[in-house]
C-alpha positions as CSV (number, residue, x, y, z in Angstrom):
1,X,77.1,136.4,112.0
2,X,76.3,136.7,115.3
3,X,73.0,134.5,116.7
4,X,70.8,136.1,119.6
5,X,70.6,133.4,122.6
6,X,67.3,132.3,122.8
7,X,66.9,129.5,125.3
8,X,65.0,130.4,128.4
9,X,67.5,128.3,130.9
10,X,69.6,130.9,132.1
11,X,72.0,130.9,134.6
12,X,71.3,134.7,136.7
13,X,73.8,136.0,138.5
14,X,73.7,138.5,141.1
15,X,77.3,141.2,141.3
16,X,75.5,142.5,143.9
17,X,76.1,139.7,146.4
18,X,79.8,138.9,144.5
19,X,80.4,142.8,146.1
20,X,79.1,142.3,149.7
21,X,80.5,138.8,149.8
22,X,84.4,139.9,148.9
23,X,83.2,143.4,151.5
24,X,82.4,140.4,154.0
25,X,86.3,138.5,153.7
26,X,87.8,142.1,153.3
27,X,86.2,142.9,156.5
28,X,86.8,139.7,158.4
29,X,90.5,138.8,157.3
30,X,91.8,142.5,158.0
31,X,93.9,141.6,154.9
32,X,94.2,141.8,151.1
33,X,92.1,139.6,149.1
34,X,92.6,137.7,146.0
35,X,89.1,136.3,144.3
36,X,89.5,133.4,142.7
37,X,87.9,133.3,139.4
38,X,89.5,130.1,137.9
39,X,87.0,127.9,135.6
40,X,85.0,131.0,134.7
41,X,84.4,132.2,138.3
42,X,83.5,129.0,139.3
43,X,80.8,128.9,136.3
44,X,79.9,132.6,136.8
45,X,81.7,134.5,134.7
46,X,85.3,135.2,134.6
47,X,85.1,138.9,133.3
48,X,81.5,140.2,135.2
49,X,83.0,138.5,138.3
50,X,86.0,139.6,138.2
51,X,85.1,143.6,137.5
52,X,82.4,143.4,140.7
53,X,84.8,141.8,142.8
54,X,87.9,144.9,141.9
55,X,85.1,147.2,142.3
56,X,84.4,146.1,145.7
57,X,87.9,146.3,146.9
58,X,89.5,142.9,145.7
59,X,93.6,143.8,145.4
60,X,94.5,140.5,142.9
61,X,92.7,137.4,140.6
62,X,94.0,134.6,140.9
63,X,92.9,131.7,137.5
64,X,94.2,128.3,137.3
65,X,96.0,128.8,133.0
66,X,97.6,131.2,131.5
67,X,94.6,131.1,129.2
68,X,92.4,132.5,131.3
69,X,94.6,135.0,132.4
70,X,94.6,136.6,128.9
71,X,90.7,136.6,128.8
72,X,91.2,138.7,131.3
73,X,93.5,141.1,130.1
74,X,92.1,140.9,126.8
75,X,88.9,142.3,128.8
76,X,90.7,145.4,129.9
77,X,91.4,143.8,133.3
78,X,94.8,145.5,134.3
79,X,94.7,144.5,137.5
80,X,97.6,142.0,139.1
81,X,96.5,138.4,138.0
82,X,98.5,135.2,139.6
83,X,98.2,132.3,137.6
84,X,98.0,129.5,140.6
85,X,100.0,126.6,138.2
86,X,103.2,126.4,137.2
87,X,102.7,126.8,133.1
88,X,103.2,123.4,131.5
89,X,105.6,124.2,128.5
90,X,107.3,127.4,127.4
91,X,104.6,128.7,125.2
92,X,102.4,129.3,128.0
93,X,105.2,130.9,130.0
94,X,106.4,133.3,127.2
95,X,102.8,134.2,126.6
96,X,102.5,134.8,130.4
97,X,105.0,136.7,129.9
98,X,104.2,139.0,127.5
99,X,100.3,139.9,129.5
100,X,102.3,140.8,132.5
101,X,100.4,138.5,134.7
102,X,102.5,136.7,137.5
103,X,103.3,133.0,136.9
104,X,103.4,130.4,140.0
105,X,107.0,128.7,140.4
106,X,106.6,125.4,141.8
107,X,110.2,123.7,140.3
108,X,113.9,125.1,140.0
109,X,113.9,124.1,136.5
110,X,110.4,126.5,136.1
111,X,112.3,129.4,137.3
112,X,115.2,129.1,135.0
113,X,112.7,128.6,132.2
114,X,110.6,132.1,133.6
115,X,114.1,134.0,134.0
116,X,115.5,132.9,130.3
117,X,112.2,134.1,128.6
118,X,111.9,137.4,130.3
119,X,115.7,138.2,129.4
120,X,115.1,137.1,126.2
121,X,112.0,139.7,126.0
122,X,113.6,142.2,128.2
123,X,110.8,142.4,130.2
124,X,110.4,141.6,134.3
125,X,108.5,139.1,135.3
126,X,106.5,138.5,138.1
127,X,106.4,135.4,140.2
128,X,105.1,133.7,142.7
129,X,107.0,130.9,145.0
130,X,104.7,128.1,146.1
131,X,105.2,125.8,149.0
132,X,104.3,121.9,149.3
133,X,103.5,121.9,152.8
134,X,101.9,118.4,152.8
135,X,99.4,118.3,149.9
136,X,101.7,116.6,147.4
137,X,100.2,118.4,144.8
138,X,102.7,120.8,143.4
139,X,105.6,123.2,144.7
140,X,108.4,123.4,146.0
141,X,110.1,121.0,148.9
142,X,110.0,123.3,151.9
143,X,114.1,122.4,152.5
144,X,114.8,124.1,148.8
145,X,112.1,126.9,148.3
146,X,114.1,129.6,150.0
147,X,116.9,129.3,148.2
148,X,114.8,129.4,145.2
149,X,112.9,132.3,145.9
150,X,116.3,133.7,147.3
151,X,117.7,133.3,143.2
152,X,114.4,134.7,141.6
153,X,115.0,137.6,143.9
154,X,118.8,138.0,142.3
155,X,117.6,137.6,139.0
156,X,117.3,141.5,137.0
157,X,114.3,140.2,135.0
158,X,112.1,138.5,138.0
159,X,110.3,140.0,141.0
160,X,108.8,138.0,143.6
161,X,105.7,139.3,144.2
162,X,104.3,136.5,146.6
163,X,105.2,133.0,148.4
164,X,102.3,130.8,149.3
165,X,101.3,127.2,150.0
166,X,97.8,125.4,149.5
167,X,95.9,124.0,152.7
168,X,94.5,120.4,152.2
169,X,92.0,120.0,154.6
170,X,91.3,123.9,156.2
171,X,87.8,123.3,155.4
172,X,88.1,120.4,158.5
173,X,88.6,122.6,161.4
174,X,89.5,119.5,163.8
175,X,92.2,118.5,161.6
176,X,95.8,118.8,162.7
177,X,97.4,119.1,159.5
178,X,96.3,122.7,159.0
179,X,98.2,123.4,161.7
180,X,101.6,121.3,160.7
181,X,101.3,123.1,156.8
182,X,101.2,126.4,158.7
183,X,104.7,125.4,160.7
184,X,106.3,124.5,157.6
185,X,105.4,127.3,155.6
186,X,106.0,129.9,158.6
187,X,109.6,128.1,158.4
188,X,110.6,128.7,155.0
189,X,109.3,132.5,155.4
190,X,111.8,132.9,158.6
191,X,114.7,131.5,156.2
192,X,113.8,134.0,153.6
193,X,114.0,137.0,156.3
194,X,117.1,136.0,157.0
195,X,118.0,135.8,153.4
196,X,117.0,139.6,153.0
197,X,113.6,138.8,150.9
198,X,110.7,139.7,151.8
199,X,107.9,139.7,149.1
200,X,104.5,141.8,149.0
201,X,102.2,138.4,149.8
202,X,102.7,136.0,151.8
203,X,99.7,133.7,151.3
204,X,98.4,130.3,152.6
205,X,94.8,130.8,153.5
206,X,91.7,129.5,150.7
207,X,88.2,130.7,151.4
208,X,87.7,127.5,154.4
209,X,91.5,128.7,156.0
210,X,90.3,132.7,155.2
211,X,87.1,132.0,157.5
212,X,88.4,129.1,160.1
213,X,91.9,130.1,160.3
214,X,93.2,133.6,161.6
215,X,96.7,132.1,161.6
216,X,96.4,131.9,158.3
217,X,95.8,134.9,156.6
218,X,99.1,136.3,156.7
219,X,99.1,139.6,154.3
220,X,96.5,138.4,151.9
221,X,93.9,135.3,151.7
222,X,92.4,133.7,148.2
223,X,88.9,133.1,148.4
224,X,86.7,131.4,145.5
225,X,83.8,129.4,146.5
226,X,82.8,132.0,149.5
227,X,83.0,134.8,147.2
228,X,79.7,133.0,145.4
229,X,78.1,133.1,148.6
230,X,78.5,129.5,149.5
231,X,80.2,128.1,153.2
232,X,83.4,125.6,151.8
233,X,81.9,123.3,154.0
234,X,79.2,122.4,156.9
235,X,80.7,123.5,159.7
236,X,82.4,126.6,158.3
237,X,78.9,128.2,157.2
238,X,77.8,129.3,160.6
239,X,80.9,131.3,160.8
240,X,80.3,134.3,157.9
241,X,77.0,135.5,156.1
242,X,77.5,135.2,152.2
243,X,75.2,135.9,149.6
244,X,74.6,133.2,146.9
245,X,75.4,134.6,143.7
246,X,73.7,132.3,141.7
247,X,70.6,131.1,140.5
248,X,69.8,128.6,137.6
249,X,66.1,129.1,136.1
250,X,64.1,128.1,132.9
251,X,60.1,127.9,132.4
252,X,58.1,125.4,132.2
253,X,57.8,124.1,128.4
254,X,54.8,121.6,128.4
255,X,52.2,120.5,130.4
256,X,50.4,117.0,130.7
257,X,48.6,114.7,131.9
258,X,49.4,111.5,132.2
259,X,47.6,108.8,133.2
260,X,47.8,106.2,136.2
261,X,50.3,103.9,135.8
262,X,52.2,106.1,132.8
263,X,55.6,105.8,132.9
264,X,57.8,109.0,131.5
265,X,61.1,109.7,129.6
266,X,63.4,107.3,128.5
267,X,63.1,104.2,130.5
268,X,59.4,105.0,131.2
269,X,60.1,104.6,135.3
270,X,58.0,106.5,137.5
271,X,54.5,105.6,137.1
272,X,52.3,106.5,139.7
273,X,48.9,105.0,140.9
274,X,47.1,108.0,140.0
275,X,47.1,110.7,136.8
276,X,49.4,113.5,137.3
277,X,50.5,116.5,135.8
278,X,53.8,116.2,134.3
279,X,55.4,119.6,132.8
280,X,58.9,119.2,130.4
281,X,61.7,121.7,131.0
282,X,64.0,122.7,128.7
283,X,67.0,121.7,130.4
284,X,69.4,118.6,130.8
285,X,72.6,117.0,131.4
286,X,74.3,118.8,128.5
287,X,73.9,122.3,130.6
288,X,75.1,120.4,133.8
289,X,72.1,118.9,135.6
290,X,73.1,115.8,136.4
291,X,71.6,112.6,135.5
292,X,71.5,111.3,138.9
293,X,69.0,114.2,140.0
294,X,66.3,112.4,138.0
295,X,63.9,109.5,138.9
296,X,62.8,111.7,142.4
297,X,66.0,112.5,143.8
298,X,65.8,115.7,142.6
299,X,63.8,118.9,142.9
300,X,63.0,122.3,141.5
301,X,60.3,125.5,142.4
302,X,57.5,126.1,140.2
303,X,54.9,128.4,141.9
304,X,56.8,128.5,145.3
305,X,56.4,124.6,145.9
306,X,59.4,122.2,145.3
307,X,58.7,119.6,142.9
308,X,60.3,116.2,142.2
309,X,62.1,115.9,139.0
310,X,60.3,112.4,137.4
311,X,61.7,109.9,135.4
312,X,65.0,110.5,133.5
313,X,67.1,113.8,133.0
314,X,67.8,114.1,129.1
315,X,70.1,116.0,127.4
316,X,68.5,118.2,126.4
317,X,64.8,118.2,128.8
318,X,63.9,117.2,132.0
319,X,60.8,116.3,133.5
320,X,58.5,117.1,136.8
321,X,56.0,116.0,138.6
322,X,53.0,118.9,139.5
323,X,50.3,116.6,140.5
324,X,47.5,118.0,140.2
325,X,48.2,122.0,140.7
326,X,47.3,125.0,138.3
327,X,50.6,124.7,136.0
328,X,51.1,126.7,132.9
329,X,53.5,126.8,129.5
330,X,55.9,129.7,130.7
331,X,55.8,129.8,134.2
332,X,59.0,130.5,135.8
333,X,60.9,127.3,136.9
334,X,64.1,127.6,139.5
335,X,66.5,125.0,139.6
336,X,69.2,127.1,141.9
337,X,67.9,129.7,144.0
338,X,65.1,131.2,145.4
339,X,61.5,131.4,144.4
340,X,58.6,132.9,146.8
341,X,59.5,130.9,150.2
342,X,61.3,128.3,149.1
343,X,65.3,127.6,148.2
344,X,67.0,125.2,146.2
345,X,70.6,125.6,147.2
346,X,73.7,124.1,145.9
347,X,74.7,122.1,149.0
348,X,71.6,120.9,148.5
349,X,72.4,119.6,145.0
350,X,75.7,118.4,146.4
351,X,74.1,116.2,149.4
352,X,72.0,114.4,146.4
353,X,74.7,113.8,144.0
354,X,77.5,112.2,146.9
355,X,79.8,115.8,145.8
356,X,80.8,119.2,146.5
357,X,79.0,122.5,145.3
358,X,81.8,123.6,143.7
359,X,81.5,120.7,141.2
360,X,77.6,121.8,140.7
361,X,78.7,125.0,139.8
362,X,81.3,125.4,137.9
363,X,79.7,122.2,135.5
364,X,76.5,124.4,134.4
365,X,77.3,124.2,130.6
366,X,78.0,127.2,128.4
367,X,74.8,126.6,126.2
368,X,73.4,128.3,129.7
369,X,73.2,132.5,128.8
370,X,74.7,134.4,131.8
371,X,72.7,137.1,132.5
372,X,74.1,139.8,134.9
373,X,72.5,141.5,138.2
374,X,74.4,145.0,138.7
375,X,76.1,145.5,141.7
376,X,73.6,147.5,143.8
């Protein structure tokens, strides 16, 4: 049996702006871009995302499991799909496999793994070479990834479709070690010229390297977080125009007063010298608004005025402070986004909880009904 959604916290989000934000890269990289839509689009929606941002020109996904590569293709996405980690075990490679998406090789022994399952299936499978450069993270030694691409290249039932590395700290533009990954990556591509292989993408740059980095875009540039519309970091956001993409709202659920001296939620902590109205919001921790935005540090929009979220978050409710203003059961409450003047934005979020905003995002919680904006 299937059960309507009835919860009025939604998460809203806007294809329109995922379209002119991949237009924007497109336009400023000159090259091909991949749109990261790892973690559900970065807690957007995997599918929705990924059709607005093919629509809008994207030429590849990229996804962090094989799992979510087969959502994909179980969506009727026939697009090319890299999967951006070297699958863990063979079952994940076979079934990789078999959904013809391409599988990152990061190991000698992953590529003779890939290679023996697609002769056993007869198939060819894609791949992708990645480079450590200096994150330590995963993929290949520079010194031996040449030779390894070289094989995959011999092999009858592999085609390298792409070698790439990861930058660590693009989104730093005084750094130096952008600039070191970049020589050691640029090295393994001159050995694989001179070993005759040349594949279709030759990748290095994320969304900050995509922006701050010309040097790195090579023939095609992975973005996620700018194609939600938000900078990777401070200094990078004065250098494109993105769209936000998202927007978290509810209503308000109850309204009272309490009395001087009153504290609320669990704890009973904020009091105040004077009787306020308090309104509950049917929204908490459980759908990703954390804890730590409670007790004042946090804020949301109700009639076009930022209010201070009071006391604890809960689970399942939080709690704000309206003073003394005209506030009703079912007015419109933004927690993310924009409401008559006024913006709550997810670097704004960030700055209060000590993270990044693509932590804010991609934690609001599945109990949270996405609801789609057409691209315009």
């Amino acid at each position: 049996m299937t059960v309507a959604y009835l919860r009025p916290s939604v998460v809203e989000v806007d294809l329109g702006a995922i379209a002119a934000n991949v237009g924007t890269l497109r336009t400023m990289t000159g090259v091909d871009c991949c749109v990261v839509v790892k973690a559900d689009a970065y807690g957007h929606g995997a599918v929705e995302v990924a059709a607005a941002a093919l629509d809008a020109g994207a030429a590849r996904l990229a996804v962090a499991a094989v799992e979510e590569a087969i959502e994909l293709r179980d969506a009727g996405i026939a697009a090319p799909i890299l999967v951006l980690a070297e699958p863990p075990d063979e079952a994940s490679a076979l079934a990789a496999v078999r959904a013809e998406v391409a599988l990152t090789v990061g190991s000698a022994a992953g590529l003779a793994r890939l290679e023996r399952l697609a002769r056993a299936e007869a198939r060819v499978a894609a791949v992708d070479c990645k480079v450590d450069t200096g994150m330590h993270r995963a993929g290949l030694r520079p010194e031996a990834a040449s030779e390894v691409a070289a094989a995959a290249a011999d092999s009858p039932n592999l085609r390298v479709d792409g070698i790439w590395t990861h930058l660590a700290v693009a989104d730093r533009p005084e750094r130096p070690e952008t600039a070191t990954q970049l020589r050691r990556f640029d090295g393994v591509l001159r050995a694989l010229d001179r070993s005759g292989v040349r594949p279709r993408w030759r990748h290095a740059a994320n969304s900050a390297a995509a922006i701050a980095h010309p040097e790195a875009r090579y023939d095609m540039v992975r973005c996620g977080i700018a194609v939600y519309g938000i900078a990777p970091s401070e200094p990078l956001a004065s250098l494109v125009e993105l769209q936000p993409a998202l927007s978290l709202r509810s209503v308000v659920a109850r309204v009272e007063v309490v009395g001087a001296g009153e504290g609320v939620s669990y704890g009973l902590d904020g009091a105040a010298p004077v009787a306020r109205q308090i309104v509950t919001i049917p929204i908490g921790y459980a759908d990703g608004v954390d804890r730590h935005l409670g007790h004042g540090k946090g804020v949301v929009l109700i009639g076009g005025r930022r209010r201070p979220i009071v006391g604890a978050v809960t689970m399942d409710h939080l709690m704000v402070d309206c003073g003394d203003d005209d506030v009703a059961v079912g007015d419109e409450v933004v927690l993310l986004g924009r409401q008559g003047g006024e913006q709550v934005t997810a670097d704004e979020w960030a700055a209060w909880l000590d993270t990044i905003p693509y932590e804010v995002v991609s934690r609001l919680g599945h109990r949270l009904a996405r609801v789609y904006r057409p691209s315009r």
